[in-house]
C-alpha positions in Angstrom: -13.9 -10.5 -18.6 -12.8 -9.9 -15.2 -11.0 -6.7 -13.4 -10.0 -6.0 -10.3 -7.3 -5.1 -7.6 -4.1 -6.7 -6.2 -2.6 -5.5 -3.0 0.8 -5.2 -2.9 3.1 -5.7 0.0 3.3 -1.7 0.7 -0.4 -1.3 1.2 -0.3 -0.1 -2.8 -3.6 -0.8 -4.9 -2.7 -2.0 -8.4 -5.7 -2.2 -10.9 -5.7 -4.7 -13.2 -7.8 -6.3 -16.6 -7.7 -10.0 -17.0 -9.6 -11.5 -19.8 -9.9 -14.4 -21.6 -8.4 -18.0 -21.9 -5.2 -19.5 -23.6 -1.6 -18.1 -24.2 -1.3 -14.8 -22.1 0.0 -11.4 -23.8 0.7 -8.5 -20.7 0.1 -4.6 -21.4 2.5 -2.8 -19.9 1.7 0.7 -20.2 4.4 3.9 -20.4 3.6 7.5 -18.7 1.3 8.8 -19.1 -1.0 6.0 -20.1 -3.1 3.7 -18.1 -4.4 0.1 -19.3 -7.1 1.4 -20.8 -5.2 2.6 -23.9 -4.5 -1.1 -24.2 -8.6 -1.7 -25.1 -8.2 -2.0 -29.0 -5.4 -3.9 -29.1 -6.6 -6.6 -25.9 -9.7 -6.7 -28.1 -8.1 -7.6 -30.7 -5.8 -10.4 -29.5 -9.0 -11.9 -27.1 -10.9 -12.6 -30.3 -8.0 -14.6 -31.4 -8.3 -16.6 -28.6 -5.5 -15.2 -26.6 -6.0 -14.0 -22.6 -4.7 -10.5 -22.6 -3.5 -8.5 -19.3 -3.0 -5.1 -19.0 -2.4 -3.1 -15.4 -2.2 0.6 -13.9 0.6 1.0 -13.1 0.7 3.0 -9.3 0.3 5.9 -9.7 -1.6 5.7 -12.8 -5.1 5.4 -13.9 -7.2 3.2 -11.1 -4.2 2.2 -9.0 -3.3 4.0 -6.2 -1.6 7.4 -6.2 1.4 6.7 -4.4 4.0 9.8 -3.1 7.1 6.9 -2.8 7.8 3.9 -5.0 6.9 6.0 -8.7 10.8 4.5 -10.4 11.4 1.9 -12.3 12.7 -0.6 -9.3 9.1 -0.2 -7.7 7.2 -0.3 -10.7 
């Protein structure tokens, strides 16, 4: 299981879970969530064999707070 950061082209930090193998499924979390209330679910579909993704979105959880760029467009 692997997590980390991507850098996006503003400077923005966006924190990210990538685990497993095989077919992906993405989390994409609403406010005011963060990809950790993805856990039982990602769980789930890795021991099904899937690779499962979930992010922060900025502004959320481990990704950077951000004043600009917090609308749909950005996110």
């Amino acid at each position: 299981m692997s997590s980390g950061y991507v850098t996006t082209s503003d400077g923005t930090q966006i924190f990210y879970k990538d685990w497993g193998a095989g077919q992906p499924i993405v989390f994409h979390h609403g406010w005011p969530l963060s990809s950790d209330d993805w856990d039982a679910q990602m769980l789930f579909f890795l021991a099904k064999r899937f690779r499962v993704i979930a992010h922060d979105r900025r502004g959320h959880g481990r990704s950077s707070q951000t004043e600009t760029g917090n609308e749909m467009d950005t996110y």
